[in-house]
C-alpha positions as a printed NumPy array, in Angstrom:
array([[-21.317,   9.768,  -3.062],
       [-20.082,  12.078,  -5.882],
       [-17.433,  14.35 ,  -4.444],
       [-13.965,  12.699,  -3.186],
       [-11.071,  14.327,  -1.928],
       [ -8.235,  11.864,  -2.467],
       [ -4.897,  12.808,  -0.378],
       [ -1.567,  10.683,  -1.933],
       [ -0.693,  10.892,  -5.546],
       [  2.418,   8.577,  -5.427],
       [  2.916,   5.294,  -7.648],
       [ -0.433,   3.292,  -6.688],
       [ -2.496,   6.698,  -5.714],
       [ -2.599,   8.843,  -9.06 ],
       [ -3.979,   5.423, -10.544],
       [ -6.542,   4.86 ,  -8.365],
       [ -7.709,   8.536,  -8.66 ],
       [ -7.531,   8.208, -11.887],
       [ -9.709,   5.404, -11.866],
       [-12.421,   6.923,  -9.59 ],
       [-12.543,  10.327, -12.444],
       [-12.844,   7.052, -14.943],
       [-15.932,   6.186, -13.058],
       [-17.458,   9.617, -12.695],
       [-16.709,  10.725,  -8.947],
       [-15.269,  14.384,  -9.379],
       [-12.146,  14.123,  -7.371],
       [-10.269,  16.743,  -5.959],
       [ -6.567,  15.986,  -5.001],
       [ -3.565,  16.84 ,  -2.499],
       [ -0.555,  15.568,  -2.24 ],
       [  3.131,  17.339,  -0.442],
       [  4.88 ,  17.389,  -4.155],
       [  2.312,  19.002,  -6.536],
       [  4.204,  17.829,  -9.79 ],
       [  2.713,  14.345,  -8.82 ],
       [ -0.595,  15.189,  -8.987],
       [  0.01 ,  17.121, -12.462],
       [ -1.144,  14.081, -14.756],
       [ -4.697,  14.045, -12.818],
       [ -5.017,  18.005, -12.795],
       [ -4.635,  17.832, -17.009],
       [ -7.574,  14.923, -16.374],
       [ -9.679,  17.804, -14.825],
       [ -8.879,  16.795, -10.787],
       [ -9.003,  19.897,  -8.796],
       [ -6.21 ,  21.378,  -6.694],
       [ -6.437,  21.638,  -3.056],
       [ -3.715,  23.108,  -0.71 ],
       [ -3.874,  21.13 ,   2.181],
       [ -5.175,  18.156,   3.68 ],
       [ -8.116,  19.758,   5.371],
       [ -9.286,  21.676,   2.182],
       [ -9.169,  18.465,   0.366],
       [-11.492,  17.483,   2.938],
       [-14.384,  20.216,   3.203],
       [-17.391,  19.171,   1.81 ],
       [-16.519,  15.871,   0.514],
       [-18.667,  12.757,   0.625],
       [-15.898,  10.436,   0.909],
       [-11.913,  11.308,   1.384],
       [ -9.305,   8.9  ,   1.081],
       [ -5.514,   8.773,   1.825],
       [ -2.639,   6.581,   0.791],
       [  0.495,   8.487,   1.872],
       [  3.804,   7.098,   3.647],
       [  4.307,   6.24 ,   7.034],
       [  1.777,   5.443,   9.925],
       [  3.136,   8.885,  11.284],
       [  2.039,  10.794,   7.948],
       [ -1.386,   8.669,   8.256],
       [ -1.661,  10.512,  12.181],
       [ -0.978,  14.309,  10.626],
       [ -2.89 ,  14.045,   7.536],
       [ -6.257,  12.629,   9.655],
       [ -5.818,  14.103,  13.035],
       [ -3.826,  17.468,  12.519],
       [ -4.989,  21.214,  12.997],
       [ -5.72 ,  21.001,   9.353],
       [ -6.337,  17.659,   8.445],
       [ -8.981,  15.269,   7.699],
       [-11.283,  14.903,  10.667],
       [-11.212,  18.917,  11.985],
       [-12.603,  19.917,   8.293],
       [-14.468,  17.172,   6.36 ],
       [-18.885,  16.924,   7.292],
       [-20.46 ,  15.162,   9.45 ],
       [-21.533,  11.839,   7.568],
       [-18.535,  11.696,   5.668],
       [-16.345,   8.599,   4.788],
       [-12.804,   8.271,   5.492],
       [-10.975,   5.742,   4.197],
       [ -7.194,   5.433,   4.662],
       [ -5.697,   3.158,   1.947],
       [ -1.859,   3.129,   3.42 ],
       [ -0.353,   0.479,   4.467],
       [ -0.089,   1.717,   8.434],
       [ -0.864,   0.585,  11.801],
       [ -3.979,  -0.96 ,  13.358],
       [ -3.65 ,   0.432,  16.235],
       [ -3.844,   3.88 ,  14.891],
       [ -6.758,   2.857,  12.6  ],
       [ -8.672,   2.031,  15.975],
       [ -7.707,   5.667,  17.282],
       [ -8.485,   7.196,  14.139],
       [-12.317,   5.   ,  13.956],
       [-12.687,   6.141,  17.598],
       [-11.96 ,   9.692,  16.506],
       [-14.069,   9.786,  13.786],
       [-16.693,   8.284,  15.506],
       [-17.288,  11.351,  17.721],
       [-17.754,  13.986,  14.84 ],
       [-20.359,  11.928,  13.433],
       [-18.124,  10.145,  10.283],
       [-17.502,   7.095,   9.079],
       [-14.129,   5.788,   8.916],
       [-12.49 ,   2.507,   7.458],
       [ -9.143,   1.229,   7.47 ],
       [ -8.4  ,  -0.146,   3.892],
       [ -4.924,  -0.762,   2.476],
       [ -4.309,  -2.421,  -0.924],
       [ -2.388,  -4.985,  -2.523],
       [ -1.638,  -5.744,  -5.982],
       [  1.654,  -3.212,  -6.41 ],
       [  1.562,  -0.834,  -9.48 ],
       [  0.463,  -3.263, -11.728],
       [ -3.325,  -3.928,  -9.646],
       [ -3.216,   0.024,  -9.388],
       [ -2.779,   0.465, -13.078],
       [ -5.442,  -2.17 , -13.818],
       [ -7.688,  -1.418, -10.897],
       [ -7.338,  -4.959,  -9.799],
       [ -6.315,  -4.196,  -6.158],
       [ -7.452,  -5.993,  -3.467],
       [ -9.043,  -4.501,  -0.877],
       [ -9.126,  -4.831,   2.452],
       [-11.639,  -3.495,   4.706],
       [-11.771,  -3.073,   8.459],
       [-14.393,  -0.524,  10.137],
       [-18.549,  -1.12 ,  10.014],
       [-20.222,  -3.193,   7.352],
       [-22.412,  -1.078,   6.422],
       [-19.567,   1.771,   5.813],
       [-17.801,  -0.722,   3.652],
       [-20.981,  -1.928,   1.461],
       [-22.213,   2.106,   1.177],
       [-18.258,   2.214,  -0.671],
       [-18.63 ,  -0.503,  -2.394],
       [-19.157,   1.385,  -5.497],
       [-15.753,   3.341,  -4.662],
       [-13.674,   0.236,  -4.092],
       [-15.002,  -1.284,  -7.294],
       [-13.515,   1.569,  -9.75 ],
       [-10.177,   0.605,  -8.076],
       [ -9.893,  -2.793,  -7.107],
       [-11.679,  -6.438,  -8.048],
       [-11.171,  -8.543,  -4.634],
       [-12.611,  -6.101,  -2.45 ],
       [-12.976,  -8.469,   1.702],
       [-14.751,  -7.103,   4.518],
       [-12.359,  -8.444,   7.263],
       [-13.949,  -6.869,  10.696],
       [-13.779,  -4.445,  12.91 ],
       [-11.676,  -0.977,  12.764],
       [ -8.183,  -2.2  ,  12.387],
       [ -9.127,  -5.596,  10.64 ],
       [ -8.314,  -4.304,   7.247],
       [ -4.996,  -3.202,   8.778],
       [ -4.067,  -6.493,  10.422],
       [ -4.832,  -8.151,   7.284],
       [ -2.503,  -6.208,   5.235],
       [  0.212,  -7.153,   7.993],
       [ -0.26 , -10.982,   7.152],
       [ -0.251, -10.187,   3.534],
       [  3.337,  -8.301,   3.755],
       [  4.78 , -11.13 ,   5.981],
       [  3.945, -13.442,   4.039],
       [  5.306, -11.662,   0.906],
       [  8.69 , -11.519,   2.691],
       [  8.539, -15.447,   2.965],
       [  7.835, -15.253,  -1.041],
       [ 10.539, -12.703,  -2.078],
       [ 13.274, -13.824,   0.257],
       [ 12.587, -17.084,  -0.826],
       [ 12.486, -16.599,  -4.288],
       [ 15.916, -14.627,  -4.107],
       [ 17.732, -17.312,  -2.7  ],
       [ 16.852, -19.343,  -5.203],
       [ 18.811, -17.363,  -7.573],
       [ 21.692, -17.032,  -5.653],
       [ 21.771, -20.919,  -5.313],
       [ 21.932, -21.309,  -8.694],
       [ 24.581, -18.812,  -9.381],
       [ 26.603, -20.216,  -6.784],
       [ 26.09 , -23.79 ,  -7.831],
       [ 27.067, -22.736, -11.662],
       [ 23.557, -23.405, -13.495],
       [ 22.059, -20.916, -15.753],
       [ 20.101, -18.158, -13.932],
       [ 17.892, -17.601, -17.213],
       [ 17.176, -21.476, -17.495],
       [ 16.678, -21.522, -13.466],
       [ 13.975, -18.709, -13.952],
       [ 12.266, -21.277, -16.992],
       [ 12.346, -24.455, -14.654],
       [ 11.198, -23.426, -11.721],
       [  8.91 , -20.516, -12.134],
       [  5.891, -22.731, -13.539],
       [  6.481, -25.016, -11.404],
       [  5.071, -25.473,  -7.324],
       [  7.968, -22.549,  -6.845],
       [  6.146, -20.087,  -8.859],
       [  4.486, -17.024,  -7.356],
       [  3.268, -13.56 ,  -7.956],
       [  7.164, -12.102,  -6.734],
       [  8.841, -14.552,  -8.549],
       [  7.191, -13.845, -12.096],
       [  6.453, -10.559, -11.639],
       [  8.844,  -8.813,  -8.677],
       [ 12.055, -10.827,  -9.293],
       [ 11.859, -11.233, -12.966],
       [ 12.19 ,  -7.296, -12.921],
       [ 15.148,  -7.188, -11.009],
       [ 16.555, -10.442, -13.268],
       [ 16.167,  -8.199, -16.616],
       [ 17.74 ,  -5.461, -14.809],
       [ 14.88 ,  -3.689, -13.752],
       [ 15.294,  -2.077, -10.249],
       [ 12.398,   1.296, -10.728],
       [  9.881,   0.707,  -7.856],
       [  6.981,  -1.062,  -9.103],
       [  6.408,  -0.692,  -4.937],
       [  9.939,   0.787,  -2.996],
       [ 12.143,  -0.653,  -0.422],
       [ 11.474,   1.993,   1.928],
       [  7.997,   1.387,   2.532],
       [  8.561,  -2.681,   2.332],
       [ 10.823,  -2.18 ,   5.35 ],
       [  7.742,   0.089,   7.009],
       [  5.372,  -2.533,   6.736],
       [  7.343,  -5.47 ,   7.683],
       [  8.437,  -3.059,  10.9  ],
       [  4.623,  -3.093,  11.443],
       [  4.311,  -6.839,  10.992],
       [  7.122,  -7.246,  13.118],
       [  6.239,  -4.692,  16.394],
       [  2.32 ,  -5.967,  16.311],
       [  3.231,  -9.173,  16.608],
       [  5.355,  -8.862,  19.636],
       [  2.282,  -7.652,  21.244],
       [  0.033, -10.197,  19.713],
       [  2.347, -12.531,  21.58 ],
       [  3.251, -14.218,  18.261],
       [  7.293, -15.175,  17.051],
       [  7.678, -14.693,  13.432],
       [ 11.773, -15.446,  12.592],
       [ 11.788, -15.252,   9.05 ],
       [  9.74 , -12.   ,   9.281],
       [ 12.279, -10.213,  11.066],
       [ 15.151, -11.791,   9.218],
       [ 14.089, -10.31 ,   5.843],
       [ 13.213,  -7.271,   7.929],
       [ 17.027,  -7.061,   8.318],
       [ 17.838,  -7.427,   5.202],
       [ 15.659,  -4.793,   3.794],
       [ 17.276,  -2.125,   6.714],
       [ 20.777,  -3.217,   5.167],
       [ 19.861,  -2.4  ,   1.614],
       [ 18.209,   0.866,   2.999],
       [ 21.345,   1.723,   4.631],
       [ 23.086,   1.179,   1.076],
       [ 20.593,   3.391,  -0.233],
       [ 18.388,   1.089,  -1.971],
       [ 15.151,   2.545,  -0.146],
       [ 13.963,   4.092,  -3.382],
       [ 14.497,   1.196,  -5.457],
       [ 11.91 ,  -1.62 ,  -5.418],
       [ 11.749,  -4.749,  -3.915],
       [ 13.275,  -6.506,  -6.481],
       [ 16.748,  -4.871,  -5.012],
       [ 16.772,  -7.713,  -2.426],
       [ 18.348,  -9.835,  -4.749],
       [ 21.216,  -7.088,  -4.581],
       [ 21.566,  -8.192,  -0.692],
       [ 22.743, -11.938,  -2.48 ],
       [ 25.069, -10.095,  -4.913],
       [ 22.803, -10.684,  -8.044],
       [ 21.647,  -8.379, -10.803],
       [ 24.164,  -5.849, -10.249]])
């Protein structure tokens, strides 16, 4: 497992290519804007001009690109992933995207004689930077063992969660629950601006505290200094939590406070936030404007 095609050079994916050329794999790269591949090219990453030649002959090709749409063209297009890489190949699609189509995309696989796991990552730009992602990993165990050596040059808390579309599913609880977090964390602030206190002094009581967590500290304390670059954008926050939201209708499960920040997120799309990171909720409560 020495050749990898990698397909998504965005924010978290020219780090985590980066890290795999770190680790020795000779990676060869695609992505729809060239420019953001340019940093891995200098590293010695080689070129490819579409999906499907970023696939040929690789021993393992992975994708972390937009939508569960892009996911669908890049893997089963007229020249994408499965109609061009070997037989005994690994795929392993790292976006954030639906587990439905990861059990289409398994099934598809499966036929043409490769492997295929559904993988997404959290940690934001920070775990991509640091290659302290977790992992998570839905497809056969022994695909997800055999790239164990792959997931380790990217992430550190790398969880086998089941079958073709567990890895997926997983990711879904991990994004509503982060909605919980940020929306949570926001009102908080606007509370205290409302009620007259310090928002700096807030931010000092209460973020050690039982009400401290990872989008408090790390998300929210951007947007509090003024910081609004996506560390990970709007946009795709409102993608996944429209995943969370449409599986679990037909999981049969209510979640309220998933499709109330859900909302939110569409409004600050609407007022073009979309590019902006999460942090921008706190815009939707009139702070750090």
């Amino acid at each position: 497992m020495k050749n990898i095609g990698f397909i998504g050079t965005g924010i978290m994916g020219a780090a985590m290519a980066g890290h795999l050329m770190d680790a020795g794999f000779k990676v060869s790269v695609y992505n729809r804007t060239k420019a953001k591949a340019e940093e891995l090219l200098g590293k010695g990453a080689k070129w490819c001009d579409s999906p499907g030649a970023c696939a040929k002959g690789q021993d393992v090709v992975i994708t972390i690109v937009g939508y569960p749409k892009d996911v669908e063209e890049v893997y089963l297009g007229d020249d994408g992933i499965l109609a061009n890489a070997k037989a005994g190949a690994y795929v392993v699609d790292m976006t954030t995207s639906s587990p439905i189509l990861a059990e289409k995309i398994f099934a598809c696989a499966k036929e043409k004689g490769i492997f295929a796991v559904d993988a997404p990552v959290t940690g934001g730009d920070v775990g991509a930077k640091n290659a302290t992602l977790s992992i998570l990993v839905g497809g056969e165990e022994n695909d997800f063992e055999a790239l164990r050596p792959v997931f380790s040059a990217m992430g550190t808390n790398l969880v086998y969660m089941g079958t073709a579309g567990a890895g997926q599913k997983a990711k879904a609880c991990n994004q509503i629950a982060i909605a919980g977090a940020l929306a949570g964390a926001c009102e908080a602030y606007a509370y205290a601006k409302a009620s007259g206190i310090d928002l700096e002094k807030t931010y000092q009581a209460i973020s050690a505290g039982a009400a401290g967590s990872f989008q408090m500290s790390n998300v929210v304390r951007r947007g509090l200094d003024g910081d609004f670059e996506p560390g990970f954008m709007m946009k795709h926050f409102g993608k996944d939590l429209a995943i969370g939201t449409e599986t679990s209708a037909a999981y049969g499960v209510a979640l309220p406070v998933l499709g109330q920040v859900l909302s939110q997120v569409r409004q600050m799309e609407r007022l073009g936030e979309g590019n902006k990171g999460t942090q921008s909720l706190l815009h939707y409560y009139g702070l750090g404007k």
